[in-house]
N, C-alpha and C positions, 0 to 999 in steps of 0.2 A: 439135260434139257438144252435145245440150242435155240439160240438169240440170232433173232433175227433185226438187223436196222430196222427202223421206221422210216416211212417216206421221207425224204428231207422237202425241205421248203424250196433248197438249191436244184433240187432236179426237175420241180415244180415252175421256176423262173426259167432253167435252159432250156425247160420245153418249148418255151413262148418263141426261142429264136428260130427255131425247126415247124411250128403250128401256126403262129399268127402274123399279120402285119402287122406292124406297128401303127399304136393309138394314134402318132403325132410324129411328126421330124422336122430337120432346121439343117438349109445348107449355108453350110457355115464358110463367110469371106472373109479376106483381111483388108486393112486400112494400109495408110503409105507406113505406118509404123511396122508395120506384117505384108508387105505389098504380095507374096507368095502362100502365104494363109489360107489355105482351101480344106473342105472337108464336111461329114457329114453327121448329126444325132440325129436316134433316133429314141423313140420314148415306147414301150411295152405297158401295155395294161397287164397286171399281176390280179389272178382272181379274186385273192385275199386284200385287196386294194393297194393302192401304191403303183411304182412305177418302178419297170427296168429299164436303165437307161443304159444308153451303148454310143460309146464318140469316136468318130476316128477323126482326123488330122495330120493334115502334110503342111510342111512349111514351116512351122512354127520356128522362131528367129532362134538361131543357136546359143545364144548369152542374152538373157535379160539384165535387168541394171540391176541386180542384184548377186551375178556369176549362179544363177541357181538353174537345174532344170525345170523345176516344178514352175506350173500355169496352175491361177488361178480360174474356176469357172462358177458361171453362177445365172440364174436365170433371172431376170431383168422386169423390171412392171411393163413395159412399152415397148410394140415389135416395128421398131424403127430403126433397123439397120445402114441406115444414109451413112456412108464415112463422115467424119471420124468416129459414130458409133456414138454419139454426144446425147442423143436425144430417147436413147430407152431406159430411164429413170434410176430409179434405187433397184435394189434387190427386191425379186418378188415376196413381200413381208406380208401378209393378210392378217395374222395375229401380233401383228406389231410386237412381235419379240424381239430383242438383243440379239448383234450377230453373236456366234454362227448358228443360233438358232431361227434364222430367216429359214421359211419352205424354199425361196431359191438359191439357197446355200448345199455346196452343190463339194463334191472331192475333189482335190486339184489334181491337174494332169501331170504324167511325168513322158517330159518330150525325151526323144532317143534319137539323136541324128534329123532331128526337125519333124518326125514323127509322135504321136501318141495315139495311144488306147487305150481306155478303160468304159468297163461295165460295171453297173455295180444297181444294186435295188434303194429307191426311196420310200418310205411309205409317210411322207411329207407331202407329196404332189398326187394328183391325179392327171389323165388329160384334159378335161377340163379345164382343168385350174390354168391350163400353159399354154394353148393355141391361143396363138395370139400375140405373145410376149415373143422376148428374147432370148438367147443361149449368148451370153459373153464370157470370150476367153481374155484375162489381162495378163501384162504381161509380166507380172512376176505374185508368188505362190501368197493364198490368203492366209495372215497370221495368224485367222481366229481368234484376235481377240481386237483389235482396234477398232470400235465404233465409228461410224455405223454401218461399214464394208471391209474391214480385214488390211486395208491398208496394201490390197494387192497391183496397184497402179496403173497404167495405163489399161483401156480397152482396146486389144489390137487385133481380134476377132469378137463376128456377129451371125447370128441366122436366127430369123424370124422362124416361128415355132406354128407347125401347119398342120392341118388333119391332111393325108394322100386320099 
């Protein structure tokens, strides 16, 4: 008898980047802390609900004050990206849960030569839930555990979270 796989869920999400546009995106700037910070998300509706999200970035400052590569990112209750990035609230929390169980609690990046990328599925968010808000990148990696944002520092990227 031969075994055959089952559909995975993974072939199901990479279809989305070859089939659809995307639900929502966020061009993402930097402040004088990140003056070269450019780049862009975007967010995927996943049938089964949930979101693929997909980040690229250039710029990102070579040593955070921590000597680490990893950025923290996370999505923001208010899409007010005015420098220095001050004015888009907490993390987006709708069920007022503990971090890193916030819906805008989000993987951190790992920069490479001032670059990153990552994809990865939430089934925290919709688009709904996000146009409108923020995408913030800070400048050094979320601990996941320090109340009531990770203790990840500085906001040194931003993009306001749009339907195209």
């Amino acid at each position: 008898m031969k075994i055959y796989p089952e559909p995975t869920f993974q072939k199901n999400i990479l279809a989305l980047f070859n089939l659809q546009n995307p639900a929502a995106c966020a061009q993402i700037i930097g402040n004088k802390l990140a003056p070269k910070l450019h780049g862009m998300a975007y967010f995927y509706s996943v049938p089964q609900g949930g979101l693929l999200i997909e980040v690229e970035v250039f710029g990102l400052p070579k040593l955070n004050s921590i000597n680490s590569s990893f950025y923290g990112m996370h999505i923001h209750e208010n899409g007010n990206c005015r420098p220095p990035f001050d004015k888009t609230g907490d993390h987006y929390n709708p069920k007022k849960r503990p971090h890193p169980e916030h819906a805008g609690d989000l993987p951190p990046l790992l920069g490479n030569s001032g670059y990153a990328y990552a994809a990865f599925y939430t089934d925290r968010l919709d688009a709904d839930d996000i146009i409108g808000r923020s995408l913030i990148i800070h400048s050094n990696p979320d601990d996941f555990t320090t109340q009531p944002s990770g203790n990840s520092g500085n906001k040194i990227g931003c993009g306001i979270i749009f339907q195209p």
